[in-house]
C-alpha positions in Angstrom: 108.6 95.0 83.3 109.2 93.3 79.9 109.6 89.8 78.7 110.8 88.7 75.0 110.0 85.1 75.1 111.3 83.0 72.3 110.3 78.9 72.7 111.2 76.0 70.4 111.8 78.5 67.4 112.4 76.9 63.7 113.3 78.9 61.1 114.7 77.8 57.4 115.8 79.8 54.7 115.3 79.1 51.1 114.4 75.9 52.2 116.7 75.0 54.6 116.9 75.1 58.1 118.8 77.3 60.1 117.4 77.5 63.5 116.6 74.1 65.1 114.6 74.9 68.8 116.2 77.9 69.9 114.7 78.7 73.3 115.5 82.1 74.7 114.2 84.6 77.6 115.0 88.2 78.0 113.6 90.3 80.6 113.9 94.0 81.5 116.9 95.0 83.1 118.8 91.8 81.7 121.5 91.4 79.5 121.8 88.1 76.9 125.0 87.3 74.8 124.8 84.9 72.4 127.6 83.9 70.7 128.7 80.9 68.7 130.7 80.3 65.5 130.1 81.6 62.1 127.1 80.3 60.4 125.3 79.1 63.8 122.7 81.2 63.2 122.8 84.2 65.5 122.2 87.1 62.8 119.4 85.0 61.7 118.2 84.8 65.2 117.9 88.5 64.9 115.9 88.8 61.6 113.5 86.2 62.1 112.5 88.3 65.7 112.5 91.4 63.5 110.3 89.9 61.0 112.8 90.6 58.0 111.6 88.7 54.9 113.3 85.9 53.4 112.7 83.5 56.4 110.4 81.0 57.3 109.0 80.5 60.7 108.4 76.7 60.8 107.8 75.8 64.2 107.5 77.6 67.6 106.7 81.2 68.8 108.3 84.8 70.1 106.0 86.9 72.0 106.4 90.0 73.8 104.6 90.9 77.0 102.4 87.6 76.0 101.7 89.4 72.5 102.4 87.1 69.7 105.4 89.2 67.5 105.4 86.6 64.6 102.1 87.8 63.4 103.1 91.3 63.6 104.8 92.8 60.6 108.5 94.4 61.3 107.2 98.0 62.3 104.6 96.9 64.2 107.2 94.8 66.2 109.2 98.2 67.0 106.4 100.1 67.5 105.7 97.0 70.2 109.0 97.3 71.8 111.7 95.5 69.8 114.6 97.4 68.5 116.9 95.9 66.3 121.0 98.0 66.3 121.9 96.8 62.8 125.4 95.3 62.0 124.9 97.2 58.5 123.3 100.6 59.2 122.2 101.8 55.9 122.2 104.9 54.5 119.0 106.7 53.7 119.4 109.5 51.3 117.0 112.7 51.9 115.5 111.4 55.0 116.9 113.6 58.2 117.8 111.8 61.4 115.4 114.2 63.3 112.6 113.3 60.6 112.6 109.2 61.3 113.0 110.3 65.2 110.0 112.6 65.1 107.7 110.0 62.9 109.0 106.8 65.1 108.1 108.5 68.9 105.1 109.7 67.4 104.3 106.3 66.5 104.9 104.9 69.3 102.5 107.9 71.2 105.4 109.5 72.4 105.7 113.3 72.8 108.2 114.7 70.1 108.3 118.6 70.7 111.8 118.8 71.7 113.3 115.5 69.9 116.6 117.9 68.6 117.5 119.4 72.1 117.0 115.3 73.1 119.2 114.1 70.3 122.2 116.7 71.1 121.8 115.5 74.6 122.4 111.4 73.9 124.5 112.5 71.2 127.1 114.3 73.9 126.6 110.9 75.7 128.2 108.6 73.4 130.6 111.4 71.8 128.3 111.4 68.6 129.3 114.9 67.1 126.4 117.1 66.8 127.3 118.3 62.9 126.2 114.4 62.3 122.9 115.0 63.2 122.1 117.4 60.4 123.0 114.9 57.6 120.8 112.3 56.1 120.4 109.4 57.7 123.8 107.8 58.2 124.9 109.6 54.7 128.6 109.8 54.4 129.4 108.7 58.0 132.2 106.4 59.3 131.4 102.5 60.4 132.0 103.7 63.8 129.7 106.9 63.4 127.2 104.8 62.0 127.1 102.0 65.3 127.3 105.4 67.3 124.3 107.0 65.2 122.6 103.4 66.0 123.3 103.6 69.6 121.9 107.2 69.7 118.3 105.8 67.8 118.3 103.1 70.4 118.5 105.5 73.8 115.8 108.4 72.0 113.4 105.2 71.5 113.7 103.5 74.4 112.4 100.2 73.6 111.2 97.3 75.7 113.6 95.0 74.2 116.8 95.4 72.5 118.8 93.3 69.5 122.3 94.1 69.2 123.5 92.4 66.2 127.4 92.4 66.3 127.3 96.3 67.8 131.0 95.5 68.4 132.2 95.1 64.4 133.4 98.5 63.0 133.9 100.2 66.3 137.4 101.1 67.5 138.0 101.4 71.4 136.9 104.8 72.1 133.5 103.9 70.0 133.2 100.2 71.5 133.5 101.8 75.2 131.3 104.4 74.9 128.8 102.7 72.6 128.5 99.5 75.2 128.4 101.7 78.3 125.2 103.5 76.8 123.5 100.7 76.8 124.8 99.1 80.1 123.0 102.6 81.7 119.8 102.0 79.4 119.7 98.7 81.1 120.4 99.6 85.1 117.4 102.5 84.0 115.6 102.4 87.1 112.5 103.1 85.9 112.4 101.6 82.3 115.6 99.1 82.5 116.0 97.7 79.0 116.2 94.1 78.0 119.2 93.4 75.8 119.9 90.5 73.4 123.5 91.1 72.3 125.0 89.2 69.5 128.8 89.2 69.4 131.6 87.2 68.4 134.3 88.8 70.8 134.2 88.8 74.5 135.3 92.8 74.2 131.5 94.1 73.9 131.0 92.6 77.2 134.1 93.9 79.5 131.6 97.6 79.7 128.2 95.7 78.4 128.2 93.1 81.6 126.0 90.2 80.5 123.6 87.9 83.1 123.6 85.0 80.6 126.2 83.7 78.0 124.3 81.3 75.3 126.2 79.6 73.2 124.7 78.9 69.7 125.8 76.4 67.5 123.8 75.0 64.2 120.6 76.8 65.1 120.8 75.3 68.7 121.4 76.9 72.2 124.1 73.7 73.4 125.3 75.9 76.8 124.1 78.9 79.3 126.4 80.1 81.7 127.5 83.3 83.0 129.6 86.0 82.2 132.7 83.1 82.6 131.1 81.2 80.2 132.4 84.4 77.3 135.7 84.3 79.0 136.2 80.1 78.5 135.3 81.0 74.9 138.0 83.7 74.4 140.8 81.6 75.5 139.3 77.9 74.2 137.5 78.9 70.7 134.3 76.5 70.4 136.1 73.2 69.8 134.1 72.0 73.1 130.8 72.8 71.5 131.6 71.9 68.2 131.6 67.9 66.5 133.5 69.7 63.0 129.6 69.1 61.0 129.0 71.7 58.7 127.0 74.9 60.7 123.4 75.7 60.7 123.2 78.1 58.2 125.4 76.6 55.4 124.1 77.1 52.3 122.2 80.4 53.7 123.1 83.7 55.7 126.9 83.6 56.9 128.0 80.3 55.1 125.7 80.7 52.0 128.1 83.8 51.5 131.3 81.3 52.2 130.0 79.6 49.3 129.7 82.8 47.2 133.4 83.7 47.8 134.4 79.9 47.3 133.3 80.3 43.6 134.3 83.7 43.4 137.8 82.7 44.5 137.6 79.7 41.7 136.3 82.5 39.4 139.2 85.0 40.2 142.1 82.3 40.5 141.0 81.3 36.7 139.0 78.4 37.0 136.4 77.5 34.0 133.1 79.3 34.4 131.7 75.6 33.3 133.2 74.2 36.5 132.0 77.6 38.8 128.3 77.6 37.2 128.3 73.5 38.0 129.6 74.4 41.9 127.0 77.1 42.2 124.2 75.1 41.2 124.6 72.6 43.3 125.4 75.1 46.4 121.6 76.9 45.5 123.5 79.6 44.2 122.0 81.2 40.7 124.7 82.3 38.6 123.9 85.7 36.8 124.8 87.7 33.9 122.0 90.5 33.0 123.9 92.7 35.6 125.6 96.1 33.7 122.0 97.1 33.1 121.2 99.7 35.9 124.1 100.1 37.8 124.1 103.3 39.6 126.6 103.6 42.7 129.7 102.0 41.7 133.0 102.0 42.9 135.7 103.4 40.2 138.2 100.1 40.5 135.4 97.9 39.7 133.5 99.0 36.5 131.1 97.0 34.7 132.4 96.2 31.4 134.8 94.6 33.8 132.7 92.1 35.5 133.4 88.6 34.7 130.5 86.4 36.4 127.3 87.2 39.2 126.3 85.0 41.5 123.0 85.2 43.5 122.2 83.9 47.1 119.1 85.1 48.8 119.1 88.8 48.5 122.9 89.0 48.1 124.9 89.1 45.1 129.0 87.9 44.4 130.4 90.0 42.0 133.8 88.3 40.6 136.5 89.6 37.6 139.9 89.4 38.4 141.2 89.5 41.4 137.9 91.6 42.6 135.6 90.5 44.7 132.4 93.1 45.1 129.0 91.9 47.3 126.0 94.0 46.4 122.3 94.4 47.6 119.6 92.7 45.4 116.7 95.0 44.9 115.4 92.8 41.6 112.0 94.2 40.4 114.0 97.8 41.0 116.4 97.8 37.8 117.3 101.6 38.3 118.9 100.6 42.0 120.8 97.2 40.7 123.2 96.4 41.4 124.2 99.0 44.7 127.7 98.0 45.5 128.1 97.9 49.3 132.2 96.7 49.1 134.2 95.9 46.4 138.0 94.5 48.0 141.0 93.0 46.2 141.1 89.1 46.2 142.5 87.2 48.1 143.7 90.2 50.6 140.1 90.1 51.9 140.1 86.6 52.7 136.4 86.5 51.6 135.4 86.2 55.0 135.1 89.3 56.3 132.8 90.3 53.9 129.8 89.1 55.3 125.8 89.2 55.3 124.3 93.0 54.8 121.2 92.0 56.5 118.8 94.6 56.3 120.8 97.1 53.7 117.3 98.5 52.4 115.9 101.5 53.4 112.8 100.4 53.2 113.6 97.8 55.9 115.7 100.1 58.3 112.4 102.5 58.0 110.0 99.4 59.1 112.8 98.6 62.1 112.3 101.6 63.6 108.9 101.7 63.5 107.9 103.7 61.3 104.0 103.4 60.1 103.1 101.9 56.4 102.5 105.0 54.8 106.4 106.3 55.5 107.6 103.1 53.5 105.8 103.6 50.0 
């Protein structure tokens, strides 16, 4: 039996803080949500664990079986027992499925002799269809195919602990139901239950994925803990009871660092003067930045470059406004020939902005390491 332990963790961002003493146990064989508002601070809850870079451990501790995870690097913490099922899976051109499989169990001392025959197997499982497993690594599939690929990596592993972050977003019903159930059986294993941290927004994921313990997370802080109830109060009563109307934990960074990007990207689209956007992004710790056409690679048709108006940069995410198009990219800077990599590129204001949100973990590099594979696999 297992025990992710989180106590009193701090974490800041760019120099501000977004978890404020969040205080979490998982144990094998249970099942975690944590839900909360936009901006609280769940998906960074799941990168600091995972060890993605960019954040700042300033207080507290995460072990693992008493191990101390936050002086692990990321695929040590995999190879430990953490898992982290991406909200963004990324795509990883010229590196087979079968390929990180057979590398990751043999990291972890597993046997990996018959890892396609075990792969067709969990595939039928979750109705993953077996021509998928053939292609790169999530090359040219679906959102759904993608959670469903993620769900597959998840039951071949078999970690100690697992971090759903937002499993539920992209997935239609079919997908949702048999994605969730997968991981319900991982879970009841009587042998090797798993542990499962699930990040969601919607009390959907957890009509198949039946959870011990509903936290609530608001501005970095765990204010409630109830039981599976506790999701259902949320669904019908939003999280007026939990929330005083003050900004959220992670404005300025993550989720609401992002609201800030498509605030000036709105201004920037509706025709506002750049004077007046650079001034707002400034002050919001958003760089703005033009050296952009250089480079560009994967680009979608409707948004070329000599079209761009005005880049803004947040973290390792870039706002890409002209008119009436808003695109959000990943920020590989010190790797010119991949900048920028468009990830979506939607009319304004259709989108709303806000649906766009956070690719956490969009390089390869990084979905290599969260699997576990060793350092020589990431060069």
């Amino acid at each position: 039996m297992s025990e992710l332990v989180i106590s009193g963790l701090h974490a800041t961002v760019a120099g501000r803080e977004i978890l404020r003493g969040v205080d979490l146990t998982i144990r094998s064989g249970e099942v975690h949500a944590v839900m909360g508002p936009n901006g609280a601070g769940k998906s960074t809850l799941s990168a600091v664990v995972m060890g993605r870079s960019g954040y700042e451990v300033t207080a507290g501790s995460v072990t693992l079986d008493g191990e101390d995870v936050l002086a692990m690097p990321t695929w040590q913490r995999a190879v430990a027992g953490l898992h982290l099922v991406m909200q963004y899976p990324t795509e990883v051109p010229g590196v087979a499925l079968r390929d990180v499989m057979v590398e990751a169990l043999a990291a972890r001392g597993h046997a990996s002799d018959n890892v396609r025959g075990q792969l067709v197997a969990e595939a039928a499982k979750i109705g993953f269809e077996e021509r998928f497993l053939d292609r790169p690594l999530n090359v040219d599939l679906s959102g759904g195919e993608k959670k469903r690929n993620e769900t597959l990596q998840l039951a071949m592993l078999r970690p100690r602990i697992a971090i759903l972050d937002e499993l539920d977003s992209g997935l239609d019903i079919d997908a949702l139901r048999d994605c969730s159930r997968r991981v319900e059986e991982l879970s009841n294993d009587p042998d090797e239950p798993l542990g499962v941290l699930a990040i969601t927004h919607y009390n959907r994921l957890l009509t198949e994925l039946k959870p011990d313990k509903v936290h609530i997370l608001v501005k970095g802080r765990i204010v409630a803990s109830g039981g599976p109830e506790l999701a259902t109060t949320l669904e019908t009563d939003g999280y007026a009871a939990f929330t005083d109307g003050d900004e959220p934990a992670e404005s300025g960074a993550g989720a609401s660092g992002l609201d800030d990007l498509f605030r000036i990207c709105e201004s920037l689209a509706g025709g506002s003067g750049k004077s007046a956007i650079t001034e707002r992004a400034t002050s919001s710790g958003i760089r703005p930045h033009t050296a952009i056409s250089r480079g560009v690679r994967k680009q979608p048709s409707h948004s070329p470059s000599s079209a761009i108006t005005q880049t803004f940069v947040h973290g390792e995410t870039v706002a890409i406004a002209r008119l009436n198009v808003v695109a959000v990219t990943s920020l590989p800077f010190g790797r010119a020939p991949d900048f920028p990599r468009f990830l979506w590129a939607v009319p304004w204001p259709s989108s709303g902005g806000r649906r766009i949100s956070d690719p956490h973990d969009i390089s390869r590099i990084r979905l290599l390491r969260a699997r576990g594979l060793p350092q020589r696999t990431e060069s």
